[in-house]
VOGU-3710 file (C-alpha; in Angstrom, 3 decimals, decimal comma):
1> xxxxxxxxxx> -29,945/-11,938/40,558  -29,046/-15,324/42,639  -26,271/-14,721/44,765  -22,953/-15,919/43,635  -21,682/-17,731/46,657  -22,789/-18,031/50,583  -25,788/-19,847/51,063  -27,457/-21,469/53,907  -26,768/-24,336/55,528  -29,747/-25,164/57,131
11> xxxxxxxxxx> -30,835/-27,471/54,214  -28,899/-31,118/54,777  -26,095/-31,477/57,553  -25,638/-35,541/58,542  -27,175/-36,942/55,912  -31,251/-36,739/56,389  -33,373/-36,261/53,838  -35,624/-33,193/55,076  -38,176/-32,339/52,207  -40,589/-34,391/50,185
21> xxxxxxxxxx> -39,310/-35,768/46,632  -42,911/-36,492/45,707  -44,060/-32,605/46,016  -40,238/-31,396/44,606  -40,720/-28,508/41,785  -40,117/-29,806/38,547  -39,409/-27,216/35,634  -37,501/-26,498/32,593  -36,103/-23,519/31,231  -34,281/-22,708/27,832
31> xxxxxxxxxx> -31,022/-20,683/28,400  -29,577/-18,523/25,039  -26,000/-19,020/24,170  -23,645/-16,057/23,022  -23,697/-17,677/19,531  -25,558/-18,956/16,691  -24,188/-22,401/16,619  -26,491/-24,221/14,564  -25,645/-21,346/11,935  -29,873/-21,033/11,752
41> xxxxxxxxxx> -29,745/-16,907/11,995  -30,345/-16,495/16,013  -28,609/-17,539/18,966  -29,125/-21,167/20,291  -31,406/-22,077/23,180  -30,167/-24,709/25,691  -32,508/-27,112/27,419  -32,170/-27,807/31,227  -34,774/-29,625/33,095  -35,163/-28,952/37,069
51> xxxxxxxxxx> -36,135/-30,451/40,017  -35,903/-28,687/43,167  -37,620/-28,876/47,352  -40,915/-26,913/46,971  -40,260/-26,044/50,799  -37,111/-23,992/50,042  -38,612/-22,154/47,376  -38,571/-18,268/48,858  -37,454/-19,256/51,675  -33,832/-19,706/51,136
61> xxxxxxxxxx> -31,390/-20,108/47,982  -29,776/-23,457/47,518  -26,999/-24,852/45,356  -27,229/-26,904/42,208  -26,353/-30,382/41,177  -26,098/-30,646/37,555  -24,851/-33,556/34,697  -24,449/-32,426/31,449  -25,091/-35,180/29,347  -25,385/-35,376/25,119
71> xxxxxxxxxx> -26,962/-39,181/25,763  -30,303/-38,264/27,241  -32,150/-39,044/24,427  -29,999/-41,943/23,091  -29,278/-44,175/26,561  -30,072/-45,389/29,599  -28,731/-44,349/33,004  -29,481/-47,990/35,009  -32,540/-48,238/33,176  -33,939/-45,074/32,852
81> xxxxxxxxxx> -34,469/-42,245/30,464  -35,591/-38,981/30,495  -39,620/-39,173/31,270  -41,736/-36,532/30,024  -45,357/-35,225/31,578  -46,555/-34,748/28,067  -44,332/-36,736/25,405  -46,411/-35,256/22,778  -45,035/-31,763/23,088  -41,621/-32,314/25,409
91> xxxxxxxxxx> -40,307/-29,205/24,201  -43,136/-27,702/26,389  -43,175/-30,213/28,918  -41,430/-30,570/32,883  -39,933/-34,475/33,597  -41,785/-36,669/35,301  -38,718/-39,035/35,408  -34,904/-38,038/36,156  -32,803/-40,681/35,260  -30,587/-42,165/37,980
101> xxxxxxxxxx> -30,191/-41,537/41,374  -28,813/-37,488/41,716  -32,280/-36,049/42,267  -34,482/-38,543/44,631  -31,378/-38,459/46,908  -30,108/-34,592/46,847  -33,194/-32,879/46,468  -35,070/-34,095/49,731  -31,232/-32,914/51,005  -31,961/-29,066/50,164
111> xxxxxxxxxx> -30,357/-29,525/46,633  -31,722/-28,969/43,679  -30,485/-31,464/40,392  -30,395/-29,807/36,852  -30,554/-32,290/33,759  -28,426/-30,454/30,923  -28,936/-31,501/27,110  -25,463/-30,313/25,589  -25,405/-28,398/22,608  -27,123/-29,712/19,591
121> xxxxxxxxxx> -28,256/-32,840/21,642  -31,564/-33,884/22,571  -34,305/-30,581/22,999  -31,317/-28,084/22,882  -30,448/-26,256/19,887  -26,892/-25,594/18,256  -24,361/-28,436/17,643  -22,759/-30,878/19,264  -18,863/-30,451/18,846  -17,503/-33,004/21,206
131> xxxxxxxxxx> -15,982/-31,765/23,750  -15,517/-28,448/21,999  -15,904/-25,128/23,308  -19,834/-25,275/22,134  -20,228/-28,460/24,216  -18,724/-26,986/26,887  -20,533/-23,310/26,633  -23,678/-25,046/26,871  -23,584/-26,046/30,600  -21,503/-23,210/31,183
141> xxxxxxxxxx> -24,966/-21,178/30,348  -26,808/-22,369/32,949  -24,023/-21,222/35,743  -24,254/-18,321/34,069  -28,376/-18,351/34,524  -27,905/-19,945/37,788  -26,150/-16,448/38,726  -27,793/-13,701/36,456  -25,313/-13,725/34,173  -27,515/-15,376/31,412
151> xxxxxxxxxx> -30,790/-14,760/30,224  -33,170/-17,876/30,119  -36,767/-18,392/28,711  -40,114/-20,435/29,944  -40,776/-21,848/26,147  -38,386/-21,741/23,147  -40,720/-19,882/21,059  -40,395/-17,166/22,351  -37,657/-14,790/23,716  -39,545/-11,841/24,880
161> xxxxxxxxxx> -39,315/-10,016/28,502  -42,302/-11,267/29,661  -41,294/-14,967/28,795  -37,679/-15,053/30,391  -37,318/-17,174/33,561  -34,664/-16,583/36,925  -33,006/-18,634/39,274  -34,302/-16,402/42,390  -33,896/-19,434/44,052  -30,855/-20,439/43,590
171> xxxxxxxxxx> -27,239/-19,732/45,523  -25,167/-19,510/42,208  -23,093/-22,215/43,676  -22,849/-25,297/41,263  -21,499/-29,029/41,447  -21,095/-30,444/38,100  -20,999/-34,450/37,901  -21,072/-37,257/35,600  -19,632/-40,194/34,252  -17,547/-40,682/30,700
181> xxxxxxxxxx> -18,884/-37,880/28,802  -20,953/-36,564/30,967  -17,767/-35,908/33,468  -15,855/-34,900/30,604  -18,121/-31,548/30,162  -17,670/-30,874/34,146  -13,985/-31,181/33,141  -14,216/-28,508/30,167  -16,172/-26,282/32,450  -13,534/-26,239/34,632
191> xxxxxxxxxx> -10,818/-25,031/32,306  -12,732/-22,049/31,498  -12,434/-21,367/35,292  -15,967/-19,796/35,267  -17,562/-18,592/38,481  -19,593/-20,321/40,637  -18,199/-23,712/39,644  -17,196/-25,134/43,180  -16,357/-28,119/42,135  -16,641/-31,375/39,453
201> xxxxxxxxxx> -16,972/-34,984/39,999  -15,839/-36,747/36,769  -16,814/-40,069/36,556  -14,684/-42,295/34,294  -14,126/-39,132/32,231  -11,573/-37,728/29,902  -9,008/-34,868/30,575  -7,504/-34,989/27,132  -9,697/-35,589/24,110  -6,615/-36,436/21,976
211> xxxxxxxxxx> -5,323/-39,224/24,112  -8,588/-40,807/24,357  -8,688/-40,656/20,447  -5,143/-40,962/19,886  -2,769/-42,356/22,572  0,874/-41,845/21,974  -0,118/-40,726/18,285  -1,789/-44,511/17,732  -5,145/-45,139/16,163  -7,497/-47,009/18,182
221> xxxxxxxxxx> -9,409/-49,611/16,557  -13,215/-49,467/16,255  -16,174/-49,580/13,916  -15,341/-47,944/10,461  -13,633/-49,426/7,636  -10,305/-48,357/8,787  -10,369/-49,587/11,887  -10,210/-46,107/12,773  -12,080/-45,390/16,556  -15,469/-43,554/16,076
231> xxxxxxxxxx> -13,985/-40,238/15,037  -15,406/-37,116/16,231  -17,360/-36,176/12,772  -19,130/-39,385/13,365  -20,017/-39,674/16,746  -21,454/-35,972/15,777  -23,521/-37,657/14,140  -25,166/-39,719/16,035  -25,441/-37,324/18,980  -26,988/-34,583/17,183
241> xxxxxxxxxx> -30,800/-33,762/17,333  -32,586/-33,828/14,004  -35,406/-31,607/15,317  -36,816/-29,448/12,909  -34,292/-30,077/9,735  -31,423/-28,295/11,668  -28,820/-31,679/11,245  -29,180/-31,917/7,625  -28,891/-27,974/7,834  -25,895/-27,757/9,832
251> xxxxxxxxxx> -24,317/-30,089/7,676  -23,856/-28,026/4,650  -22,201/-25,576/6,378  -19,606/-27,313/7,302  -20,190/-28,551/10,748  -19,135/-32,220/9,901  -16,181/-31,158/7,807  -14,726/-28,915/10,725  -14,494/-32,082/13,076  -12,897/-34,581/10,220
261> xxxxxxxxxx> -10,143/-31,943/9,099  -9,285/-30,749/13,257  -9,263/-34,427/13,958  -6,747/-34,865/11,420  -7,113/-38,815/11,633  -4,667/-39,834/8,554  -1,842/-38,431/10,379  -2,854/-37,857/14,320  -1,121/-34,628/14,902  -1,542/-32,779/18,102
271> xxxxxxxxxx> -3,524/-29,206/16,485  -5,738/-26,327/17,983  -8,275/-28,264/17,834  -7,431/-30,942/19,885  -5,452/-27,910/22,456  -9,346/-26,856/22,713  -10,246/-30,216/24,289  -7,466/-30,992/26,410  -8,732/-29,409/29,865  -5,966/-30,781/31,944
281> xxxxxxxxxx> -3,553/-27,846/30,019  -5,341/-25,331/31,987  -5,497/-26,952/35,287  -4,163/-23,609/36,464  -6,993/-21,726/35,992  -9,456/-23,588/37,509  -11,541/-22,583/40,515  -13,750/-26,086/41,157  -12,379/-28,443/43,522  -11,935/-32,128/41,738
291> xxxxxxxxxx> -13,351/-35,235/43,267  -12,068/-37,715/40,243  -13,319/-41,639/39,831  -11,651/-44,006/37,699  -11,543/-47,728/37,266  -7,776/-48,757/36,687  -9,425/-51,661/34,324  -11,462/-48,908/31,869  -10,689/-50,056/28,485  -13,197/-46,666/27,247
301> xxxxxxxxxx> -11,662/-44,296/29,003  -7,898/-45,606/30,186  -5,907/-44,118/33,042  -4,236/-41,963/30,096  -6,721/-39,756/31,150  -6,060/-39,672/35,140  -1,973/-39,637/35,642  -0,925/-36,340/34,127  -4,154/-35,023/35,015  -3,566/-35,851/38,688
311> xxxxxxxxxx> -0,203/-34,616/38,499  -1,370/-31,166/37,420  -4,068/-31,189/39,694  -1,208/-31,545/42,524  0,983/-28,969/41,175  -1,171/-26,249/41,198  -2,658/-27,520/44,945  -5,969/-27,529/43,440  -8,329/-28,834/46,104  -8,653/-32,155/44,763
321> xxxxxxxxxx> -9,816/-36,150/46,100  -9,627/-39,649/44,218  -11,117/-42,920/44,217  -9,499/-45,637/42,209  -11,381/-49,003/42,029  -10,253/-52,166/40,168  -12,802/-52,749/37,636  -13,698/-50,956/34,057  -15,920/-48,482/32,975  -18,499/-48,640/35,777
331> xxxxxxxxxx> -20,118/-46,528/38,384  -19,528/-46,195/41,591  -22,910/-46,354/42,218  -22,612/-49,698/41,781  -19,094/-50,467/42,776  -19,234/-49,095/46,319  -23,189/-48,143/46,901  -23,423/-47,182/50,774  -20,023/-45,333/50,929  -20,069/-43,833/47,584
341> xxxxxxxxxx> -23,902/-41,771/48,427  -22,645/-40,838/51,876  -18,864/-39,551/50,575  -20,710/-37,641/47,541  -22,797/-35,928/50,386  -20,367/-35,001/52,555  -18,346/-33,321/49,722  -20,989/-31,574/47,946  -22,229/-30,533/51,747  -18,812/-29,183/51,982
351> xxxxxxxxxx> -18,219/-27,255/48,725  -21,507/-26,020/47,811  -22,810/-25,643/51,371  -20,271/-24,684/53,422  -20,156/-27,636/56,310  -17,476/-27,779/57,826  -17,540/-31,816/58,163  -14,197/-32,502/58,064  -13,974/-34,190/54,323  -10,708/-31,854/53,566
361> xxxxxxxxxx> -8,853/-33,579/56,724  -9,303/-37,123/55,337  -6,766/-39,135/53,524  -6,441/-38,013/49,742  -6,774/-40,943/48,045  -8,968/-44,055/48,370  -7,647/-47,272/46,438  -9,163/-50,448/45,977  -6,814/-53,562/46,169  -7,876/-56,950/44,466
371> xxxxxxxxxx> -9,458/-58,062/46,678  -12,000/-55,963/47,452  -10,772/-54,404/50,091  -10,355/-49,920/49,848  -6,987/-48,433/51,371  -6,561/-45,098/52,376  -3,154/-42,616/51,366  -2,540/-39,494/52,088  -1,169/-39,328/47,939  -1,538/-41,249/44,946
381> xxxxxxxxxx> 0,706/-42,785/43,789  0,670/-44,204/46,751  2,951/-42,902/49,200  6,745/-44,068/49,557  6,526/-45,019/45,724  9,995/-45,312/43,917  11,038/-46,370/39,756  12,574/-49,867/40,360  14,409/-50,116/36,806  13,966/-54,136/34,972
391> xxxxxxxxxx> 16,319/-55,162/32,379  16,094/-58,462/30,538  18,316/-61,357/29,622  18,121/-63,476/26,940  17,675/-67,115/26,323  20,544/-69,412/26,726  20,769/-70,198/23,142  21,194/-66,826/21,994  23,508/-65,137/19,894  25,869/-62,937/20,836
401> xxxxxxxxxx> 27,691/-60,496/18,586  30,369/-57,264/18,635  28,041/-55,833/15,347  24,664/-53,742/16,715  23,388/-54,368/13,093  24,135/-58,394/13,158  21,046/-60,748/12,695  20,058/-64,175/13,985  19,083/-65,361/10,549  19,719/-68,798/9,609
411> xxxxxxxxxx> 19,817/-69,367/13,819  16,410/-70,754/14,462  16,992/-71,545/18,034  18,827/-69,056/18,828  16,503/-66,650/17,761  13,876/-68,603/19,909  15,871/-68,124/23,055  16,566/-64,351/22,299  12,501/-63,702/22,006  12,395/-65,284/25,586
421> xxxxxxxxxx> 14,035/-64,706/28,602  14,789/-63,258/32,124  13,217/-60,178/33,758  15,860/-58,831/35,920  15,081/-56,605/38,705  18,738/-53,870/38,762  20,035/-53,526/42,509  19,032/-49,747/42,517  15,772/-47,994/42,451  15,662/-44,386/41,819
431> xxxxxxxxxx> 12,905/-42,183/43,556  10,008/-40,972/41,639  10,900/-37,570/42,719  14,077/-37,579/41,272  16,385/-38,546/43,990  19,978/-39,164/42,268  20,223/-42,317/40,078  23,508/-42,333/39,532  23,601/-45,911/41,486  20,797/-47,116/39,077
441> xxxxxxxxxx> 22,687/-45,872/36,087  25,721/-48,090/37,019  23,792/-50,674/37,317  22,123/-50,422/34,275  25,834/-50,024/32,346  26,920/-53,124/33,871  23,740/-54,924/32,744  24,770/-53,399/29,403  28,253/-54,524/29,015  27,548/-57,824/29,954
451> xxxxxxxxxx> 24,591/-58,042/27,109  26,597/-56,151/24,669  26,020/-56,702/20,826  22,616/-58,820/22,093  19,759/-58,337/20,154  16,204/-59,377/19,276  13,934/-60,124/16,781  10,071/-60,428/15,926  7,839/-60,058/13,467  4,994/-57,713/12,490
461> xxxxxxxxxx> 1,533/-58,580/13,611  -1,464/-57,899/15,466  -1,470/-59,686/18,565  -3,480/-60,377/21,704  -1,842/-58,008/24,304  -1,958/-61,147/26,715  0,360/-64,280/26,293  -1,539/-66,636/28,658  0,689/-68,591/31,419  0,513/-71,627/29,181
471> xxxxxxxxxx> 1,955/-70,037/25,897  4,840/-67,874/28,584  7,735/-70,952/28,055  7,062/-71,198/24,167  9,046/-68,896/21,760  6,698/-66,703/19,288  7,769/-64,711/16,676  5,494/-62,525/16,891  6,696/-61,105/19,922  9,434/-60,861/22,923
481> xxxxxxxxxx> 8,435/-62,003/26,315  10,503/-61,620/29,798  9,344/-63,463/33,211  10,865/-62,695/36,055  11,541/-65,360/38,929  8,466/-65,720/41,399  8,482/-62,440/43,483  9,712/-62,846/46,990  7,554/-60,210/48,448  4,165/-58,499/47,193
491> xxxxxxxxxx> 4,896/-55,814/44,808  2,631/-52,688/44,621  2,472/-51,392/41,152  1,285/-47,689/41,703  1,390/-45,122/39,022  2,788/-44,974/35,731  5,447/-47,715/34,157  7,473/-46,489/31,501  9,686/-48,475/28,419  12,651/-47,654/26,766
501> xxxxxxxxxx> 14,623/-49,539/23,951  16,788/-48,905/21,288  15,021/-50,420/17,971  14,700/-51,172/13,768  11,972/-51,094/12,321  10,836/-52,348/8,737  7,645/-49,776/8,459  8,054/-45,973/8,693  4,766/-45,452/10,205  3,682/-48,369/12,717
511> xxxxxxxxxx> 2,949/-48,835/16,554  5,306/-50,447/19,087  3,224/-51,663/21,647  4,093/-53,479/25,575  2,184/-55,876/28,174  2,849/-55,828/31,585  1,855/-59,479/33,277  1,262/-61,011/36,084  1,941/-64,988/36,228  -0,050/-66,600/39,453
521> xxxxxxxxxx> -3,066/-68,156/40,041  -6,238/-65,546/40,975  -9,362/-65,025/40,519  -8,587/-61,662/37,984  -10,906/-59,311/37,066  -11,994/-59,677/33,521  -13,518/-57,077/31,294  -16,512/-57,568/28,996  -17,150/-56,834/25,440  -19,427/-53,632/26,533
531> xxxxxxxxxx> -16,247/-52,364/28,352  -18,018/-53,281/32,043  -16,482/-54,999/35,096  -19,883/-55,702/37,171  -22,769/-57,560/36,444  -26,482/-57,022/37,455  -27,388/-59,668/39,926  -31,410/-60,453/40,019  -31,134/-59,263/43,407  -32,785/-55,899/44,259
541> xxxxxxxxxx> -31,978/-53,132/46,792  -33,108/-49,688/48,387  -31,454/-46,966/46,507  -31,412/-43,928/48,520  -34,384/-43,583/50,786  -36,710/-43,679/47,635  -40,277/-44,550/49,066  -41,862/-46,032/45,875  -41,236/-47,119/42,002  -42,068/-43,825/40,928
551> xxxxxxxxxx> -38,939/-42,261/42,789  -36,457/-45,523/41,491  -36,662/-46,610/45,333  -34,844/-50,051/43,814  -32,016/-50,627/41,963  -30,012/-53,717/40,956  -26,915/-55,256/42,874  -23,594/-55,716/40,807  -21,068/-58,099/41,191  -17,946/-58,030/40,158
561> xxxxxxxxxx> -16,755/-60,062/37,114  -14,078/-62,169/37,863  -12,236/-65,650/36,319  -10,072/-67,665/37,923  -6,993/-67,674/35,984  -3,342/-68,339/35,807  -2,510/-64,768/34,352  -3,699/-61,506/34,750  -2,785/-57,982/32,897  -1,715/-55,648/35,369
571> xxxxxxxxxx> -1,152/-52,613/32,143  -0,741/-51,966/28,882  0,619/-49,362/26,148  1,953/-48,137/22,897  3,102/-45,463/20,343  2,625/-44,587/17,136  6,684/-44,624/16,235  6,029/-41,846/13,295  5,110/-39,280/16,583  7,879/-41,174/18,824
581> xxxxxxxxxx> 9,882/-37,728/19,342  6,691/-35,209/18,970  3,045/-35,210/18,931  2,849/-32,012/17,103  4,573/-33,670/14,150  4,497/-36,739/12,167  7,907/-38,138/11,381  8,118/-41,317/10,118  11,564/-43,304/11,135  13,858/-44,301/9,092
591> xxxxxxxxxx> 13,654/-47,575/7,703  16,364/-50,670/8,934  17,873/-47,750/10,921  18,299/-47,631/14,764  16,261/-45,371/16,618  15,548/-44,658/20,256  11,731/-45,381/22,147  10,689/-44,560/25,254  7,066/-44,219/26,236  4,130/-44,818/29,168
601> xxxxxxxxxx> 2,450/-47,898/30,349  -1,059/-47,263/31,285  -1,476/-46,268/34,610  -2,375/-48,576/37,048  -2,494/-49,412/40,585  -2,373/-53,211/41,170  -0,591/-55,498/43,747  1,268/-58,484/42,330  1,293/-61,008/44,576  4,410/-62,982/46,661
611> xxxxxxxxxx> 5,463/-65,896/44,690  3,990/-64,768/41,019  6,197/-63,758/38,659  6,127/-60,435/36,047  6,159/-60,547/32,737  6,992/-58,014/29,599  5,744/-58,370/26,297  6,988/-56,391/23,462  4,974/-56,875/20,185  3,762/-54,902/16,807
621> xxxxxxxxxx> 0,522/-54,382/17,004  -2,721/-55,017/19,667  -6,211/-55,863/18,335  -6,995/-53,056/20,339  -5,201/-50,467/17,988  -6,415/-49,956/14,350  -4,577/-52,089/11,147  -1,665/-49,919/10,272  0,738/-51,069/8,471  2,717/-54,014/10,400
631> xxxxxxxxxx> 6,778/-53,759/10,754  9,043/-56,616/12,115  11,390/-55,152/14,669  14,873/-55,765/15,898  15,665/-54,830/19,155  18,770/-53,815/21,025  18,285/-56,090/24,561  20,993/-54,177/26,048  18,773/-50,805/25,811  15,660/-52,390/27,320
641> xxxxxxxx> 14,740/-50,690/30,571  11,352/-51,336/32,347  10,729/-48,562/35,029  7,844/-49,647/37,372  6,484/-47,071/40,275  6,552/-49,738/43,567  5,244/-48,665/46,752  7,665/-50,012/49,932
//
């Protein structure tokens, strides 16, 4: 049985690479799951490929780096794909390639990498149930192997004694990494709380399946007729292996039918099975430090899926790091090459091989500003961060009445000069923490009487979320919009904005959605269609030490995308208003009544510059949300309160 923690650490202290990548042991194994999930009358068989230092082997035990991926058969990593020795029998058949970078750099560092194919994916058997607890049992099986615990098997033909394969080599002691879903499974693994887990680095990943699918109870908008996002039943689908008959199999039992009625996509209620894939809920149990990535930018997975799962991380004091950069859904292979392969190092020296190099003493968190440039903070948000509360004023030319339910019909300009306005900073801030707001709260009742009986109107649509600087003077009704006067001082946005209003609404069941702006000239960060920040330059570069093409000794240089632009979106967000009071239920509102909203901004951490301004947008509907039913609005001005988290 491989020991379940210890472990030397003679293997890699200070970052040299000690033992030949071009002699490394490269293996497979097939490790059986507690269950039958492919429903084909015996218990699946999982498929992890290996690569390991042939120097180590019997001579000392050594930890594991491992990504679990579903995509190995369907996508590149930077080029590359899973490369077989024989592709006419791969099921019998070591690598000859590992995608990426993991194993040319750790395993001359006494490390060896493990490829995972998740369940139902690829050569493994069972099915894949996105982010379920099959998905996540399947790399959980080869900890399990990794420390005895699990039996695994040299072919998947047969699963007799004299055909089963150990991990004699191995310490037990396991880092799991990987970006979107591949860091999501590290993330699952880590709710379980399983043993000899040290620690996850999720990549761009998601905490909570449900808010990636549904944030704030809205539909995102995507490929099917609907405009529905690719639900789980059909991204199933496409992830599942067809080997042998088993997806058309698997199908008509049900498999497919299970994911479409948990989803529960007509009416986006929070059920079991979504509770099964939100891993931040059981941040408590977990026994793997976190070393989280994110771009602030990631239109894939937003920084829904970082806040509250930071926050938990802090409240139970779960040994814990985090890098925010400015740009989308990209690596930080790419985004920070030099710093990122010596900080990975250092912690998985650290967690998995006990060196004591001081990684636990360092600042927290590392943030990238705009331009470029990383900061470091003991916390995030950033420390000495307070809610500065924004209210907004009206147009000269509009109408002000003693009746909450009056209109400005028949007023054309005066309904033009209520949809635009003032962003007004209040004199009092009150501390994230929850220092006492009672000075904030007067202020905010002052703002109040003097915009009583003010109200707002715009229609329902599906907008842009971004009203460029050009379009910020003209009234649209298809939305409100608020600049502030040019800032006098930078202003560090860090954390999580919230909105509040008081509101009708024509449509029982619609979304309510917010832009916060940034008016200035820049050169902004701008997103492309394939949800990336950085482009490949032609340019080539050393990757880790590699020695030759066969070990991917090159890889490209990225640059960051940027335009240079007289507005910039510093966040976004919106709610479903039918799950405005629960998430659990689906309420519609009442029709022409008043009701109260309050809900998050995306979080972000951005500094708007001296002498820009801010802007709010309040609309119906983003192109980036599905086509539900549209709903003009009127809005209560008087209720409108912006909280942003500012740092100094």
């Amino acid at each position: 049985m491989a020991q379940s923690q210890g472990g030397s650490q003679s293997g890699s202290q200070g970052g040299t690479a000690r033992y030949s990548y071009e002699n490394a042991i490269r293996e497979f194994v097939y490790i059986e799951l507690p269950f039958d999930g492919d429903a084909d009358g015996r218990n699946d068989l999982i498929r992890a490929d290996i690569i390991r230092p042939r120097e180590l082997d019997g001579v000392e035990r050594i930890p594991v780096i491992m990504d679990p991926s579903p995509y190995y058969e369907l996508y590149d990593r930077h080029g590359e794909k899973k490369t077989y020795m024989h592709p006419e029998d791969k099921w019998n058949s070591p690598l000859s390639l590992f995608p990426f970078f993991f194993d040319n750099y750790f395993v001359p560092r006494g490390y060896a990498v493990i490829m995972v194919d998740t369940s139902g994916t690829a050569l493994s058997e069972g099915f894949c149930d996105i982010g379920g607890r099959k998905d996540v049992a399947s790399a959980n099986a080869v900890v399990d192997w990794l420390n005895g615990r699990a039996k695994g098997y040299m072919t998947r033909d047969r699963r007799e004694p004299d055909n089963e394969m150990t991990a004699d080599w191995a310490s037990g002691l396991v880092g799991a990494i990987g970006k979107s879903y591949d860091g999501s499974v590290p993330n699952g693994m880590a709710a379980t709380g399983i043993e000899g887990l040290r620690t996850i680095v999720p990549i761009s990943a998601i905490s909570s399946q449900y808010d990636w699918y549904h944030p704030h109870g809205a539909l995102l908008n995507g490929d099917d007729a609907d405009g529905g996002w690719f639900e789980p039943d059909n991204f199933a689908v496409t992830l599942q292996s067809p080997a042998e008959g088993r997806l058309q199999r698997f199908n008509t039992k049900g498999g497919w039918q299970t994911l479409h009625d948990g989803a529960d996509k007509e009416l986006r209620r929070y059920n079991d099975f979504w509770a099964e894939r939100d891993y931040r809920s059981h941040v408590k149990d977990f026994k793997a430090a976190v070393f989280i990535v994110h771009g602030v930018n990631d239109l894939n997975v937003m920084m829904n899926q970082v806040d509250t799962y930071w926050d938990a991380l802090c409240q139970y004091d779960v040994p814990r790091k985090i890098w925010l950069h400015q740009y989308a859904h990209d690596d930080p292979f790419d985004v920070r090459h030099d710093v990122w392969l010596t900080t990975l190092e250092r912690w998985f020296d650290y967690w998995l091989k006990s060196v004591d190099n001081g990684i636990m003493d360092e600042p927290v968190a590392s943030i990238e500003d705009g331009d470029g440039n990383w900061h470091e903070y003991a916390s995030w948000p950033v420390p000495a961060t307070t809610m500065h509360t924004f209210t907004v004023r009206p147009g000269t030319a509009a109408v002000e009445s003693n009746d909450s339910d009056a209109t400005v019909a028949g007023h054309a300009g005066a309904a033009a000069a209520a949809r635009l306005g003032s962003l007004v900073e209040s004199d009092a801030a009150d501390v994230a923490d929850g220092t006492d707001d009672s000075a904030d709260a007067a202020a905010a009742d002052a703002s109040q009487s003097a915009n009583a009986g003010m109200i707002a109107t715009f229609k329902g649509a599906r907008i842009h979320e971004l009203t460029p600087y050009a379009d910020s003077t003209v009234p649209h009704d298809d939305r409100l919009l608020y600049v502030s006067e040019p800032l006098p001082h930078d202003m560090h946005v860090s954390g999580t904005p919230r909105l509040t209003m008081r509101v009708k609404a024509t449509a029982g069941d619609t979304n309510l959605c917010a832009s916060l702006i940034e008016y200035g000239e820049g050169n902004y960060v701008q997103v492309s269609e394939d949800i990336h920040a950085l482009i490949e330059l032609k340019e080539k570069r050393p990757a880790c030490g590699g020695t030759s093409d066969e070990d991917k000794a090159i890889f490209p240089i990225c640059a960051p995308r940027k335009s240079h632009e007289m507005y910039n979106m510093v966040t976004r967000g919106w709610i479903a208003t039918a799950h405005k009071d629960s998430l659990t239920e689906f309420t519609p509102t009442p029709v022409g009544e008043w009701f109260d909203v309050s809900f998050d901004l995306l979080a972000t951490d951005w500094i708007v510059r001296a002498g820009h301004r801010l802007a709010l947008a309040v609309y119906n509907n983003s192109q980036r949300l599905a086509a539900v039913p549209l709903s003009d609005f009127t809005v209560d001005l008087a209720s409108l309160r912006l909280s942003v988290p500012m740092a100094g």
